[in-house]
C-alpha positions, 0 to 999 in steps of 0.5 A: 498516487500510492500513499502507505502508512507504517509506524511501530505498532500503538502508534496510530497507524491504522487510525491515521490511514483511516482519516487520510483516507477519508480526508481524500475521498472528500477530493478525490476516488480513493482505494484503502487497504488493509495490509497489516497482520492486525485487520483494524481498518474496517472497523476504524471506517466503520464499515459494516462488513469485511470485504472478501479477503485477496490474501484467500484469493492469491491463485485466482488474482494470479491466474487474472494479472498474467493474462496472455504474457507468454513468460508466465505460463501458469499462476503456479510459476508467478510469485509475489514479486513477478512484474508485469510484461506484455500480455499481462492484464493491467487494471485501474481503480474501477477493475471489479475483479477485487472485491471490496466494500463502500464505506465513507466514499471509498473502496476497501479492500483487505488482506484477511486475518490468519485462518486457523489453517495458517496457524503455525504453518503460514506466513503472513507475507503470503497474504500481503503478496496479493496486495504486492500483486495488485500494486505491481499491476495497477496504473493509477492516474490523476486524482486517484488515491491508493492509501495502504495500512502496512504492517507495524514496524520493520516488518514492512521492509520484508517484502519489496513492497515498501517501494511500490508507493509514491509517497511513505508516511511513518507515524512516530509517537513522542517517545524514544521509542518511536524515534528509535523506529523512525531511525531504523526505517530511515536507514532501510528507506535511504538504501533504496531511495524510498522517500520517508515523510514522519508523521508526528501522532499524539502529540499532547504538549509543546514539549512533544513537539520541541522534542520530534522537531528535536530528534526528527529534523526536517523529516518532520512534516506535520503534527496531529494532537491528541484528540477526543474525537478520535478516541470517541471514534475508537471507541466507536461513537459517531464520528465524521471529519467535521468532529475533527479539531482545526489543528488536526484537520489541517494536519490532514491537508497537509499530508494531501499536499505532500501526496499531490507533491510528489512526482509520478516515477514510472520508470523507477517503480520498474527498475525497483520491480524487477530488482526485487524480483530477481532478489527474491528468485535467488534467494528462494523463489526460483528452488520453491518453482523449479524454473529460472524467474528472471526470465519473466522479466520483460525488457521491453515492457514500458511501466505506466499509461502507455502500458495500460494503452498497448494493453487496451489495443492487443485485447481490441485487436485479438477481440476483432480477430475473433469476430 
């Protein structure tokens, strides 16, 4: 499953994607990644060093994922959006071709930061393409987890990749503030039957929790409270989940619930792929290439396992045609 986290930035986005990943890394094999402008999460988990950055590999992941499809002939004519077809080389948790780091039980890969050659001339956007790429081709299974830290606000609507999750936390202070975000998300979210789970966070008194129930309704799943452990793990003290509060702990399992919850759509990640791309051939992609992107949409290419399968069978049969 898919998880993503957004919120307005100071909301605990980051440090809440942090502790779900590690709470499901206790279950299951997880991948988190670092998707916001902001490079935190490393550095929350407490890993040692930064994974190579795929928003610098963005030519080298496009060249790997078109594979043989004969509608993209070159990684200079594959954009952001460009979905997967026949041919295309499919990946799952374990494909070693994106580099990562092991931390807490977990893999963690990262967009990378701005580089003083983006400064003033760069989109962060083209950073997170890479990430869009990497969900548009993978099939994940059973007992597999992708936990992703967006970026903070309604920046995370600026790309199709909001539609790429199965499952969407936004994590909401207490605050008018944070309510006001929730319902701006909500709006954005309802127009393309993205599902939207609200994360209640900081959470100090009774009254914080009258007033999300208040303002939220049922979109409230869960609360977690203000916790010393968490500020003793920002500041960068020993930390592991057993420091967590009860209260926060079943907070956690309840967000895994709401994962396990979810039912796996196949065929609406594809209808959404492909209406994203050709959205963004027309507004600007098919000028910044030259060539008419709705034609890299295959029709007849089946999203899901039995994509990966027909895939594993044509690399089989090409293998023995070489032997």
């Amino acid at each position: 499953m898919r998880v993503a986290f957004v919120g307005k930035g100071g909301s605990g986005k980051t440090t809440l994607s942090s502790l779900f990943a590690r709470y499901a890394a206790t279950r299951a094999r997880v991948v988190a990644i670092d998707a916001d402008i902001n490079q935190h999460l490393a550095l929350v988990l407490g890993a040692a060093q930064q994974p190579r950055p795929l928003g610098g590999m963005l030519t080298e992941i496009k060249d790997h994922l078109r594979g043989d499809n004969p509608r993209i002939p070159s990684a200079s004519v594959m954009v952001k959006t460009t979905p997967p077809g026949r041919g295309s080389r499919l990946h799952t948790l374990d494909d070693a071709f994106f580099p990562s780091v092991e931390v807490e039980g977990l893999r963690l890969m990262a967009t990378g930061p701005f580089g003083e050659n983006d400064l003033g001339v760069a989109c962060y956007h083209s950073k997170v393409g890479a990430v869009e790429l990497y969900l548009n081709h993978l099939v994940d299974g059973p007992g597999e987890y992708v936990v992703v830290d967006m970026t903070a606000g309604a920046d995370s609507f600026a790309s199709g990749m909001f539609t790429k999750f199965d499952v969407t936390f936004l994590v909401v202070e207490p605050t008018r503030q944070g309510v006001s975000v929730y319902r701006q998300y909500q709006e954005y979210a309802a127009e393309f039957d993205v599902a939207v789970a609200v994360v209640g966070n900081k959470v100090q008194t009774p009254d914080d929790r009258a007033f999300l129930r208040d303002q939220v309704g049922p979109d409230l799943l869960t609360c977690l409270d203000h916790s010393p452990a968490v500020r003793a793990m920002e500041q960068g003290r020993a930390f592991t989940l057993d420091d967590l509060e009860p209260g926060n702990l079943a907070g956690l399992q309840t967000l895994l619930d709401r994962v396990d919850a979810a039912e796996k759509d196949w065929a609406k990640f594809g209808r959404q792929a492909h209406e994203f791309h050709l959205r963004n051939a027309r507004a600007w992609a098919d000028k910044a290439t030259g060539v008419d992107l709705a034609d890299q949409i295959d029709p007849d290419f089946i999203f899901g396992s039995v994509a990966l399968e027909n895939e594993t069978r044509a690399a089989e049969g090409r293998l023995w045609l070489a032997l």
